[in-house]
PAFIGU-84229 format. One line per field, with one value per residue (C-alpha): residue in one letter; z, y, x. Coordinates in Angstrom, 1 decimal, padded with zeros to 4 digits. Example, Ala and Ser with C-alpha at 12.3 -4.5 7.8 and 13.67 -1.06 7.14 Angstrom:
<recs>
res [A,S];
Z [007.8,007.1];
Y [-004.5,-001.1];
X [012.3,013.7];
</recs>
This chain:
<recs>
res [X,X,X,X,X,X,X,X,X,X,X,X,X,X,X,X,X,X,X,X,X,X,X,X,X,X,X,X,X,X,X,X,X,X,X,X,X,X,X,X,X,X,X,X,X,X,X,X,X,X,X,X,X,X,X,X,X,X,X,X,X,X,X,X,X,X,X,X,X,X,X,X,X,X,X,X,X,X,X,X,X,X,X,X,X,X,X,X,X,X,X,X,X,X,X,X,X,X,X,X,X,X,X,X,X,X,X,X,X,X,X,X,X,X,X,X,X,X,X,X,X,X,X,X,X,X,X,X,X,X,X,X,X,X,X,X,X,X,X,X,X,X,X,X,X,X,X,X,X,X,X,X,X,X,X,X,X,X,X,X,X,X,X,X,X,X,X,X,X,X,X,X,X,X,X,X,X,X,X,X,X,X,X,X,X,X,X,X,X,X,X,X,X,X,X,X,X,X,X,X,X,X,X,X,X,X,X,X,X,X,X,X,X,X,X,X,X,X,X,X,X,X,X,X,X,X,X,X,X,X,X,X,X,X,X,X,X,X,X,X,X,X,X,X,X,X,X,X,X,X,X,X,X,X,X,X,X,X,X,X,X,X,X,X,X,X,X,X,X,X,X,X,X,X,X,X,X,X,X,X,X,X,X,X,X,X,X,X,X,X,X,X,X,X,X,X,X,X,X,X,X,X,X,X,X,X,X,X,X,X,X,X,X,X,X,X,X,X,X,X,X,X,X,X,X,X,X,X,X,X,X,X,X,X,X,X,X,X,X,X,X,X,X,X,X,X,X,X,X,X,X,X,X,X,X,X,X,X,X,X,X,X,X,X,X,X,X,X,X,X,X,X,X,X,X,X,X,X,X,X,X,X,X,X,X,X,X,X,X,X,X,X,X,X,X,X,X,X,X,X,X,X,X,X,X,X,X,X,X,X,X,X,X,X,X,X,X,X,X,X,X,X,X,X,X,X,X,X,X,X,X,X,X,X,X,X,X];
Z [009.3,005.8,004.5,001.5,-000.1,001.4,-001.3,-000.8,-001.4,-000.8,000.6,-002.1,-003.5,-007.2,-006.7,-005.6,-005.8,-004.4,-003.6,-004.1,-000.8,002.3,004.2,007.9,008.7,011.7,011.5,008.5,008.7,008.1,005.2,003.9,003.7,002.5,-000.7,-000.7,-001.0,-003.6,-006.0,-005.5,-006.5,-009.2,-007.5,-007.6,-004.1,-003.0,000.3,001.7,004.0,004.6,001.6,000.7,-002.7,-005.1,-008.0,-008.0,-006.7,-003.9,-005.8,-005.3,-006.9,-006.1,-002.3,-000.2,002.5,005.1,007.2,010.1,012.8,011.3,013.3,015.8,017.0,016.5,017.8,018.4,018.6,020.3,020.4,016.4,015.9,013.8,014.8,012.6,012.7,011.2,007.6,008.4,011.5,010.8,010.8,013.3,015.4,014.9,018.1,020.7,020.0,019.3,022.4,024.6,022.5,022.3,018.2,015.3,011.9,010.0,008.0,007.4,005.1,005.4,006.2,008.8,007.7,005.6,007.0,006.9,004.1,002.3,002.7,001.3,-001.2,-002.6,-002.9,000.1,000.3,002.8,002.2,003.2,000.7,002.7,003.6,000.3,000.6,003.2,001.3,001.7,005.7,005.1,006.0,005.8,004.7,004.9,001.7,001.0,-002.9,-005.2,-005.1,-001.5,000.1,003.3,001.6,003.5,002.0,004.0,003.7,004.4,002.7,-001.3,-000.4,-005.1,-003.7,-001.5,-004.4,-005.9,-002.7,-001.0,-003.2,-005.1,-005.2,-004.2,-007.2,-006.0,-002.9,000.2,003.1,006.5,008.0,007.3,009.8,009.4,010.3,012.7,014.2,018.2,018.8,018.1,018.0,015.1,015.1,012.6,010.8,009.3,007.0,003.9,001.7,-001.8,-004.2,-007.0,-004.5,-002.6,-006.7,-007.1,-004.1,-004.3,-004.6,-001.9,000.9,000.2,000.5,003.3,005.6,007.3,005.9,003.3,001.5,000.4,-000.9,-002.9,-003.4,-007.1,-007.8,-004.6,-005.2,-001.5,-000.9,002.5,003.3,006.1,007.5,009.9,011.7,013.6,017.0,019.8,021.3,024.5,023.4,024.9,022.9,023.0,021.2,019.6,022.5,022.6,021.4,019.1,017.2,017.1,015.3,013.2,012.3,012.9,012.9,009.8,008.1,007.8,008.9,007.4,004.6,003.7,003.0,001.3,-001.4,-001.2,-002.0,-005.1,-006.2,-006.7,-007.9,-009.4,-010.0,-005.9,-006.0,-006.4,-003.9,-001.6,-001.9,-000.9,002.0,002.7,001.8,004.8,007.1,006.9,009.6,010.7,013.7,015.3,017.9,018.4,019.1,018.5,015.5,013.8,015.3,013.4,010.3,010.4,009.5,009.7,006.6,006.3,003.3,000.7,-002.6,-005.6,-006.4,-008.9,-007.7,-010.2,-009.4,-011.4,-011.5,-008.3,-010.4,-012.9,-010.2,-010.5,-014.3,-014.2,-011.1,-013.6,-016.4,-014.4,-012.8,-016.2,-017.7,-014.7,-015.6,-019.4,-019.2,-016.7,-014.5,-010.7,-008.4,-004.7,-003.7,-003.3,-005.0,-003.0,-003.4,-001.5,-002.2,-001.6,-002.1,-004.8,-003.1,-005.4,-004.8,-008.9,-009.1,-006.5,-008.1,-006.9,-008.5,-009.7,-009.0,-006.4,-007.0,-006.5,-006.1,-007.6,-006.2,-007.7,-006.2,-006.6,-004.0,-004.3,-005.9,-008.9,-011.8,-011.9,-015.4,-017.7,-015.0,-014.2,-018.0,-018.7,-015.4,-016.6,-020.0,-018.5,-015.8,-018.6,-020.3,-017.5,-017.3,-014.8,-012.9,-011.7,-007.9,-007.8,-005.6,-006.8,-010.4,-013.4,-017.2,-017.7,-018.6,-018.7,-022.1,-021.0,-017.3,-018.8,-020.2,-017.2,-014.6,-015.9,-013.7,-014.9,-016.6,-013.5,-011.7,-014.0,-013.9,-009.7,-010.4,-012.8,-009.9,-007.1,-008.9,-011.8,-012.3,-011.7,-008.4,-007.2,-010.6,-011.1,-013.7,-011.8,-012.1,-015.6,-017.1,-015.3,-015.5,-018.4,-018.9];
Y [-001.2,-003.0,-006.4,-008.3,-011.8,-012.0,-012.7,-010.2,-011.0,-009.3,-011.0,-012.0,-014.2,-012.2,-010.6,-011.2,-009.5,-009.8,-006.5,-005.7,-004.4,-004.0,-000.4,-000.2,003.5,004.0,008.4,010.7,011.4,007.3,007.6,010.6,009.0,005.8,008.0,009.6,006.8,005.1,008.2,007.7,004.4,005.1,002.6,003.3,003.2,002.2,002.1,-001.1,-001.0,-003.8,-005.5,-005.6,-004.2,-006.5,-004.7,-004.3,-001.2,-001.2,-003.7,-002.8,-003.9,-001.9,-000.5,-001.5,000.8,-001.2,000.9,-000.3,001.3,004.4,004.1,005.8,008.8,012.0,015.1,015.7,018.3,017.4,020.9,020.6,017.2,016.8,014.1,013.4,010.1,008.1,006.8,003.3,003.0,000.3,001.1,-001.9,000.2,003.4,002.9,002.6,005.3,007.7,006.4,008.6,011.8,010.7,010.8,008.4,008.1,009.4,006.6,003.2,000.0,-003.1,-004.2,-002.4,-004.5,-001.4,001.3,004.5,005.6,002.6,003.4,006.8,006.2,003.9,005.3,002.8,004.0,003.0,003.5,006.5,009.0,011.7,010.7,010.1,008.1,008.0,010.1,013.0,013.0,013.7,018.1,017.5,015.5,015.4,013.4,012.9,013.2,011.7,014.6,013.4,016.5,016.6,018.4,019.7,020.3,021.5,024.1,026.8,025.0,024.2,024.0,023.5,019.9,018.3,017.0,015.3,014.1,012.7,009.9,009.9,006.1,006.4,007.9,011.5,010.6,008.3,009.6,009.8,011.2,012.4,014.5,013.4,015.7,013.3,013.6,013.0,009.9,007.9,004.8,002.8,000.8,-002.0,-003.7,-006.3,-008.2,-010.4,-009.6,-009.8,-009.0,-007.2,-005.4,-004.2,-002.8,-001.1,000.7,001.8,005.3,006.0,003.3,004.7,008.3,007.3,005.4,007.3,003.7,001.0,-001.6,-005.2,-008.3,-010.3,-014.3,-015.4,-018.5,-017.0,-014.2,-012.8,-009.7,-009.0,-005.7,-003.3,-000.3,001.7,004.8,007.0,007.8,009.7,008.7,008.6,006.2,003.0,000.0,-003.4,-004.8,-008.5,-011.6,-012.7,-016.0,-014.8,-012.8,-015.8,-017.9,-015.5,-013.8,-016.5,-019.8,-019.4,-016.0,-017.7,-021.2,-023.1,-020.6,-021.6,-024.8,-024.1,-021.7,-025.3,-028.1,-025.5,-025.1,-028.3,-029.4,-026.3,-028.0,-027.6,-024.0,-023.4,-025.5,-024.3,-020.8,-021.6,-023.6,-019.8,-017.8,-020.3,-019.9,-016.0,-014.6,-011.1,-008.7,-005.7,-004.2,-001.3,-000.4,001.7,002.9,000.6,-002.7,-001.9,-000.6,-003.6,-007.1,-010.1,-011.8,-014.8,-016.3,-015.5,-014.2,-011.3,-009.1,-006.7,-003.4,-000.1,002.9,004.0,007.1,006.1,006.4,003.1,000.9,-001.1,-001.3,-002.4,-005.1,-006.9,-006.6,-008.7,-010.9,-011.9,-012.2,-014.9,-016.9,-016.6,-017.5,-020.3,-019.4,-021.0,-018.0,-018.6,-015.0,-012.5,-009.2,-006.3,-002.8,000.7,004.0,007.0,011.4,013.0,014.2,016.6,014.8,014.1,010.5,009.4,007.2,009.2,012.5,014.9,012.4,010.8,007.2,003.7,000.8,-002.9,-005.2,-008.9,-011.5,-014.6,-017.5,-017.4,-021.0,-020.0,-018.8,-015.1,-013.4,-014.5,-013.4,-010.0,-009.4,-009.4,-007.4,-005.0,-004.4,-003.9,-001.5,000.4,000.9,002.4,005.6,003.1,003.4,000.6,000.8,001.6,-001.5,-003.8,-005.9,-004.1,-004.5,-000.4,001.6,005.5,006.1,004.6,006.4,010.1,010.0,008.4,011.4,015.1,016.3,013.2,015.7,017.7,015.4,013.9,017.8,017.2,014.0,015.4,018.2,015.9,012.8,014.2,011.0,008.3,007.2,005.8,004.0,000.5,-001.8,-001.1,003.2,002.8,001.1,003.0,006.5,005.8,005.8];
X [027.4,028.3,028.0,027.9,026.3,023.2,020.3,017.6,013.7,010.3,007.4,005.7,008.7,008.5,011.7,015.3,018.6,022.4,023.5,027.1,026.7,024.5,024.8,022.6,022.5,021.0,021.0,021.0,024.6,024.8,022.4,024.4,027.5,027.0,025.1,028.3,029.7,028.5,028.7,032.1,032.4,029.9,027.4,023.4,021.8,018.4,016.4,014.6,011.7,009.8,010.3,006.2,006.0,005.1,006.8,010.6,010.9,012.7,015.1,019.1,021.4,024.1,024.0,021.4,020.2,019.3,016.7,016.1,018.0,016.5,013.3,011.7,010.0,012.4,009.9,006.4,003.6,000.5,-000.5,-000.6,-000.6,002.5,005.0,008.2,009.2,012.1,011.9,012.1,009.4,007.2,003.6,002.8,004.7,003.0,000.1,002.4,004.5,001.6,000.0,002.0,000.7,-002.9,-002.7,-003.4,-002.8,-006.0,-006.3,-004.1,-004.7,-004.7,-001.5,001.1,004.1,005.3,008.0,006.4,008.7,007.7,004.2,003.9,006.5,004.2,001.1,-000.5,-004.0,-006.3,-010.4,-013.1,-014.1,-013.5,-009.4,-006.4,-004.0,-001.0,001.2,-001.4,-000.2,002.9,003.5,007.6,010.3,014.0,015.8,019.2,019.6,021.6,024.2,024.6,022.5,020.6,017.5,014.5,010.9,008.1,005.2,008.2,011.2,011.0,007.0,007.1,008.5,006.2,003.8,007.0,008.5,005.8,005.0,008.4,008.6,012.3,013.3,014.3,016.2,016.7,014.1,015.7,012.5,009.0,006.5,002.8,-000.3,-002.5,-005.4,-006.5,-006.7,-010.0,-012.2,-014.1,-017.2,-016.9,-019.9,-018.5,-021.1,-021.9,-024.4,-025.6,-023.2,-025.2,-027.5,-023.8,-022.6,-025.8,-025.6,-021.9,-021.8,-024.5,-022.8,-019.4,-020.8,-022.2,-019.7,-016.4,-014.5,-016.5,-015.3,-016.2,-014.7,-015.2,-014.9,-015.5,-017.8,-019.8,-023.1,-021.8,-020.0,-018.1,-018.7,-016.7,-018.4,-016.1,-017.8,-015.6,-016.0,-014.4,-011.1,-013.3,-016.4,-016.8,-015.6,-016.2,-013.3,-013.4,-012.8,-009.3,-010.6,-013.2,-010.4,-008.1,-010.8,-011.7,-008.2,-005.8,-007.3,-010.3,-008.7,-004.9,-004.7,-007.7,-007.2,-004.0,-005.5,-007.5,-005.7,-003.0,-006.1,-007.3,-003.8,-003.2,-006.9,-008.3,-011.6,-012.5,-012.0,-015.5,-016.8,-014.1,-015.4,-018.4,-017.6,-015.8,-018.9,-021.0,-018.3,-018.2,-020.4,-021.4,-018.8,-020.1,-017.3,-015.6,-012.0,-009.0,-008.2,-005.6,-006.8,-010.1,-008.1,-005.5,-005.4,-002.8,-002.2,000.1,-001.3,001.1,-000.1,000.6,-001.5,-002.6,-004.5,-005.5,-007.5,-010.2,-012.6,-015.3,-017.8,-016.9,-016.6,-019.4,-019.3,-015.5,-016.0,-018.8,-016.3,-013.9,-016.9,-018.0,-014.0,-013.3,-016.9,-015.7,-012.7,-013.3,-010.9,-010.5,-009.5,-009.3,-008.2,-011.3,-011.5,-011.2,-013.4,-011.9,-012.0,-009.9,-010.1,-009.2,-005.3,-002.5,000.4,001.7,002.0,-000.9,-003.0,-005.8,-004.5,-007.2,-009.8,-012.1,-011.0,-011.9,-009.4,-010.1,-007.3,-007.4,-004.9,-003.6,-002.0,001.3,001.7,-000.5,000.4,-001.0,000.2,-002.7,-005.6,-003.5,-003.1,-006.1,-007.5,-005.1,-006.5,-010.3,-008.6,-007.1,-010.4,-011.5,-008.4,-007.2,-003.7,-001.5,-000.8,003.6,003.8,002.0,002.4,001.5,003.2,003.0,005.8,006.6,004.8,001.2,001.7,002.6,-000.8,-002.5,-000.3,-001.0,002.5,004.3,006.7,007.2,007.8,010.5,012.2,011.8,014.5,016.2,017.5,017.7,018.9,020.7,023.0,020.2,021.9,018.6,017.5,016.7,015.4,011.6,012.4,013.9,010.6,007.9,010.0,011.9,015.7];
</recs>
């Protein structure tokens, strides 16, 4: 299906386009022609997921490809546990298909608004020392370059590949479908806590070593961190999931609707933000439950905002959070948005941000009615101290000369485009700054 004239815009409202024209594929053979197609007319071509990148990644335009009919299920293994699935699944949509196979993902984020493409594209990263990032789940893949070939890479088929293509942020071909290694099915216990923020930095490398999942938030003008312990458990262990009600109040009703108003009051009176946060700090209250997999891992958030997010070596977490502490006290900044702490494995894939290294992720965000460049900026430059590297999908200022010395196969992986995409049909103003033109 085509169209034409609709304005397109991701979630967080930073970036908008008007295609020339809007394709729908809904199989490979769609997604092969319509590549085909715009070589023809000499048109560049990008994929759209979910639209949740920050950055402009997924920006087109030329031909949108419009992935949604793509979705789906196409083949399973539950003897091995690999399941290929259409590029454009959404991850909300991941449990009940799995269900029927008794698998899970391994590990998710936050958010399940992405398409599964999207998602390991990206470089989405969940948290656990022991588990990388999304992209490290991916076994197989099946692109369709920008010479308009249906390519396969797997352990077997152009195995040199798979580092490139599994986090190849769209730049070496549209995916049509991706097989994932999961794991059986299983439960997590969730300790979810607040406690004090400079005992929670001390004791960073031991609780993260510790924990299956740990993380912590954190709300500036408040001496509280939130922590989240996950412990996995068998797919068979008893849970006791959160009350419908209890979850509601906690998720919907404090977590998004009395939030919102708050991050509205400080935007337009700075000066409460302070107070504010601590009215959120009083209000945040200790959870212990247990339940399946990604209703533990996943969240709803519909408080808009941007964000900002770089990985650092595990180790200099601590030291850079208290940079960026003590830069928002300086500075005299009023931030509503908490900071978030994860971690990830060192994985091999060439332009994870955890390549080569176990790594640590600080994320720093802003409501979406404030403005965020001068506090990004100047995250940025502390991250950078630190060997830091700029999540692909989230807002960062770096370009390809900074990120070849951040990304020891940056070059390889430029070779990797320069066969599959030899005429730049999946380039954009986002590619051409961060890969260079």
């Amino acid at each position: 299906m085509t169209a034409s004239g609709a304005v397109w815009r991701n979630w967080s409202r930073t970036e908008a386009v008007r295609p020339f024209r809007i394709e729908r594929p809904s199989s490979a053979a769609a997604v092969q022609r319509a590549v085909q197609a715009a070589a023809r007319s000499g048109l560049a071509v990008k994929p759209v997921g979910a639209g949740h990148s920050f950055t402009g990644i997924a920006v087109a335009p030329g031909v949108q490809l419009d992935l949604t009919e793509l979705a789906g299920v196409i083949d399973a293994d539950v003897a091995t546990g690999r399941v290929r699935l259409a590029a454009g699944t959404p991850l909300h949509e991941l449990p009940d298909l799995l269900a029927p196979y008794g698998l899970a993902m391994p590990n998710l984020g936050d958010i399940d608004r992405q398409t599964i493409a999207g998602a390991t594209s990206t470089g989405t990263h969940g948290t656990g020392l022991a588990f990388g990032g999304l992209a490290t789940q991916v076994v197989a893949a099946t692109v369709v370059t920008g010479t308009g070939e249906m390519l396969a890479v797997s352990e077997v088929e152009r195995p040199e590949l798979l580092p490139a293509v599994r986090l190849g942020l769209g730049a070496l071909g549209v995916l049509v479908d991706v097989t994932l290694q999961l794991v059986p099915r299983f439960v997590l216990h969730a300790v979810e806590r607040p406690e004090p923020l400079e005992a929670v930095l001390d004791e960073w490398p031991e609780r993260v070593r510790a924990a299956d999942h740990f993380e912590f938030y954190w709300f500036p003008h408040t001496t509280t961190a939130l922590t989240k312990t996950n412990t996995r458990l068998a797919g068979e262990a008893p849970r006791r999931p959160l009350g419908r009600i209890s979850r509601w109040i906690d998720d919907e009703f404090l977590a998004n609707g009395v939030y919102r108003l708050i991050c509205g009051i400080g935007a337009m009176a700075p000066i409460t933000t302070p107070f504010l946060a601590r009215q959120v700090q009083r209000l945040a209250s200790g959870r212990d439950f247990s339940d399946v997999s990604s209703s533990v891992f996943t969240t709803n958030r519909t408080v808009r905002f941007r964000e900002l997010e770089y990985a650092v070596p595990l180790e200099a977490v601590p030291e850079a959070f208290r940079e960026v502490q003590s830069l928002i006290e300086r500075r005299g900044w009023r931030v509503s948005f908490p900071i978030e702490v994860r971690a990830a494995a060192s994985d091999e894939n060439w332009l994870s941000t955890a390549y080569g290294r176990d790594t640590g992720y600080l994320a720093v965000h802003r409501y979406v009615r404030e403005d965020h460049r001068e506090y990004f900026g100047a995250v940025e430059e502390i991250m950078l101290g630190y060997g830091g590297r700029p999540h692909w999908a989230k807002l960062h200022t770096q370009a390809a000369e900074s990120l070849r010395e951040a990304y020891p196969r940056f070059d390889d992986f430029l070779r990797v485009r320069d066969e599959l995409d030899p005429e730049r049909r999946f380039a954009n103003p986002y590619l051409e700054r961060v890969l260079g033109a």
